[in-house]
N, C-alpha and C positions, 0 to 999 in steps of 0.2 A: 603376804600371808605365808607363814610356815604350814607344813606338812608335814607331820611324822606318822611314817607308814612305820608299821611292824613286817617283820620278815613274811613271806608270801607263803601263803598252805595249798597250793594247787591241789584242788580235789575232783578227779578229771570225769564227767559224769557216765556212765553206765553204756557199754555201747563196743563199738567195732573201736579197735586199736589205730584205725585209720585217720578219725573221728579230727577236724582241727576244731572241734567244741570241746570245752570246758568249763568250768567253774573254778574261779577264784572269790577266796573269803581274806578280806583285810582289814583291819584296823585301822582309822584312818582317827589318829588327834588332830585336830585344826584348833588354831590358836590363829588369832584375828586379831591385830597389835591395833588396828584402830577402834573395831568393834571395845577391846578392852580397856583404851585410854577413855572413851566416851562412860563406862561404867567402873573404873578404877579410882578409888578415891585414895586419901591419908592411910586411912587405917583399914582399908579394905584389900583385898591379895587379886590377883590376875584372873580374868573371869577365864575358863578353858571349854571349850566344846569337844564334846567325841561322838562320833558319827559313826556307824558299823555303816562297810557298802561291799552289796551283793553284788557280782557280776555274772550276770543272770546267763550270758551267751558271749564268747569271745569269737569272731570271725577273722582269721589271719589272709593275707593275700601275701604273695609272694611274686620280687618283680626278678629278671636275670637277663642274661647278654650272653649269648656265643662266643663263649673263646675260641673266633677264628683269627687267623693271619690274613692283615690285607692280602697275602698271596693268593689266598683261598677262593676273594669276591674278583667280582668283572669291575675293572676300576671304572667303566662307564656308568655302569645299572646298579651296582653295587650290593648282586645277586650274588649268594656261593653258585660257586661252578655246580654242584649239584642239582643247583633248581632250575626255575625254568626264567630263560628271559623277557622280559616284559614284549615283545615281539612274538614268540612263542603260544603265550599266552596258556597251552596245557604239556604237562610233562610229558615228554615223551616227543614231543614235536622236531625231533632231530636239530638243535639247535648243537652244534657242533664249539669246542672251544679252539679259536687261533690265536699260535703265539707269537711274539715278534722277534726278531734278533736282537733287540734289547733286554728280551726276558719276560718282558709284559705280557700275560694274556687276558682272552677276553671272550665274551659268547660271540659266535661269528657276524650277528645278527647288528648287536652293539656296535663291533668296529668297523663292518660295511655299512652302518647308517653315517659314523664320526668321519670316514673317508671320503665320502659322499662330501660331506659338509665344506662348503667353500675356506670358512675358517679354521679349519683343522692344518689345512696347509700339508695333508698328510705324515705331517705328525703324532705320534705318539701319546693317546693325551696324557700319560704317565711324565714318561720323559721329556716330552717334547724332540724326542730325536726322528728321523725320517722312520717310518714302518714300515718293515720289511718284514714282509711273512717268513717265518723258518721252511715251512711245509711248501713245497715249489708245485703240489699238484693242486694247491687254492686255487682258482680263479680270482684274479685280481678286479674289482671294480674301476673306476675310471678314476684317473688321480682329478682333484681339484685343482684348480687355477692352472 
């Protein structure tokens, strides 16, 4: 099926400037190459249909993404430093950020659960290198294995 739209007349309905309603009016020719082989004979021409269509209400949504730097998230929870860690649970909960001598950091909460963790091997779960707090007044957890 072809479509030929005519150019668009947006005619934006009456209201706040805010408004993502409008009204568009268009022209719509439909031409139906089956519909007209079925009614097209010798001496007869191309059957054409034309359709006016109202669009009565347009509701737009709009989706987007943070442009943040992986630097920016806890590579375990995958929180920005801002927020709260899912340990936490509301802002404000003194969830501190620790970083490594490899550069990684992390909500404190995050990598004293991953250092806990037998398989961590107290590694880095970034790097994989050994974690070493920068900050020497941390209180260190227990290394695994």
């Amino acid at each position: 099926m072809d479509v030929n739209v005519s150019p668009p007349a947006p005619t934006p309905k009456p209201g706040p400037s805010s408004s993502s309603t409008s009204t568009f009016h268009r022209h719509l020719d439909i031409f139906d190459p089956l519909e007209s082989l079925s009614y097209q004979s010798r001496d007869s021409p191309q059957r054409r249909i034309t359709m006016k269509v109202t669009i009565k209400e347009w509701n737009t949504v709009a989706t987007w993404r943070w442009d943040i730097p992986e630097d920016d998230v806890c590579g375990i929870c995958q929180v920005h430093f801002d927020g709260t860690c899912p340990t936490c649970k509301y802002p404000g909960d003194s969830c501190s950020l620790l970083s490594g001598k490899c550069g990684h950091s992390f909500h404190m909460h995050c990598i004293l659960e991953w250092i806990k963790q037998d398989s961590s091997r107290g590694q880095c779960p970034m790097c994989r290198q050994r974690f070493e707090w920068t900050d020497p007044h941390v209180p260190r957890p227990p290394q695994a294995g």
